[in-house]
N, C-alpha and C positions, 0 to 999 in steps of 0.2 A: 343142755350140755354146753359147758363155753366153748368158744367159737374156737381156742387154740388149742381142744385136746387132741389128744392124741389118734383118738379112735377117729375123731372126726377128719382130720389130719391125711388119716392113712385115706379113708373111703374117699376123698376129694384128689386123690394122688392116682388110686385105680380107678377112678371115672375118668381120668385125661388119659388112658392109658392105650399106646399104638397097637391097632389090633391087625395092624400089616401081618401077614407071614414072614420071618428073616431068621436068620440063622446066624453063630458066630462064633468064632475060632480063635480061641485065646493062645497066646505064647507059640503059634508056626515060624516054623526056622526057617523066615525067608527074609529079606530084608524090606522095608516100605516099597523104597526105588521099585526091584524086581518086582515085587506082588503091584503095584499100581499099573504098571505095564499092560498088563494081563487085567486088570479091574476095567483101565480104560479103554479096551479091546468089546469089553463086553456092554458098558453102562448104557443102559438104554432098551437094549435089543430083549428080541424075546426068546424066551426060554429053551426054545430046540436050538433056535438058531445061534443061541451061546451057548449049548454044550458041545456042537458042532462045531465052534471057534475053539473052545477050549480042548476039545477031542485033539488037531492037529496042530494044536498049538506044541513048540520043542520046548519050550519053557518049564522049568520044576513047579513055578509056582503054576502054572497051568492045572496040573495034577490033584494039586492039593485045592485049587477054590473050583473045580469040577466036581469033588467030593463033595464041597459044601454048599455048591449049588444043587447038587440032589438031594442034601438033605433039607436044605429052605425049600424046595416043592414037594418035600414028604411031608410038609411040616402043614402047608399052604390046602394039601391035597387031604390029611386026615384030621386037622386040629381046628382049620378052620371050612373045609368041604368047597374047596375053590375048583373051577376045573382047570385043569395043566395047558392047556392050546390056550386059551387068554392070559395067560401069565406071562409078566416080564420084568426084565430086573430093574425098579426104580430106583433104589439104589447102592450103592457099593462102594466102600472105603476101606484104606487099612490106615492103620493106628502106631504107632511106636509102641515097643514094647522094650520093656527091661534087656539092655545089652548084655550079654556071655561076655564077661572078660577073658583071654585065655593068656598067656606066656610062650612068646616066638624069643628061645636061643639068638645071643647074635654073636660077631666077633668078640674078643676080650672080655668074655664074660660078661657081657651085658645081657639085657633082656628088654626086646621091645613089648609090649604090649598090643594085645590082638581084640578088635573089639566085634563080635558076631552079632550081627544083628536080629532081631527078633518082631515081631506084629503081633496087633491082633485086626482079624479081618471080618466085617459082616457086611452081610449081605439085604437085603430086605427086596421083598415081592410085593406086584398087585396085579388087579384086575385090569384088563383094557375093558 
């Protein structure tokens, strides 16, 4: 088979392929800034003791990356058979995502422009 088909290609691509537990959250209506807040609250530590951050955390994006820190240890717990007490979060980013333009009325009939922000957020686990 030559060395640049395809088939050969693909299997050279899923042998380097990250078999961490992570999880990941495309298009959350939070902005990077907020969502990083809350990321760099948690990066590091281990997994009770950041849901426990993220439990009393008052932050929105709080809410939504505690969703998706349980579902990276469900992911961690049935796909790859990890136990939950050694897990911790190696690591955690959010991403830009395509902004919401919206249309803010002004004086004299103008119109400013409103730009909402948007992420995408993943998460990735491993063993201690």
């Amino acid at each position: 088979m030559a060395k640049g088909h395809r088939s050969q290609i693909k299997r050279e691509r899923n042998a380097n392929k990250d078999t961490r537990p992570s999880a990941k959250l495309s298009y959350a209506r939070v902005s990077v800034q907020k969502a990083c807040f809350v990321l760099d609250a948690i990066r590091g530590k281990d997994v009770q003791t950041a849901l426990g951050i993220l439990a009393y955390n008052p932050r929105y994006a709080s809410s939504v990356i505690e969703k998706l820190l349980k579902s990276a240890i469900a992911n961690a717990e049935n796909n790859n058979g990890m136990n939950v007490e050694n897990l911790y979060i190696e690591e955690c980013y959010a991403n830009k995502g395509p902004s919401i333009k919206r249309i803010k009325p002004r004086a004299q009939g103008r119109a400013y422009r409103i730009e909402k922000g948007v992420c995408h957020i993943t998460l990735v686990l491993n063993e201690r």
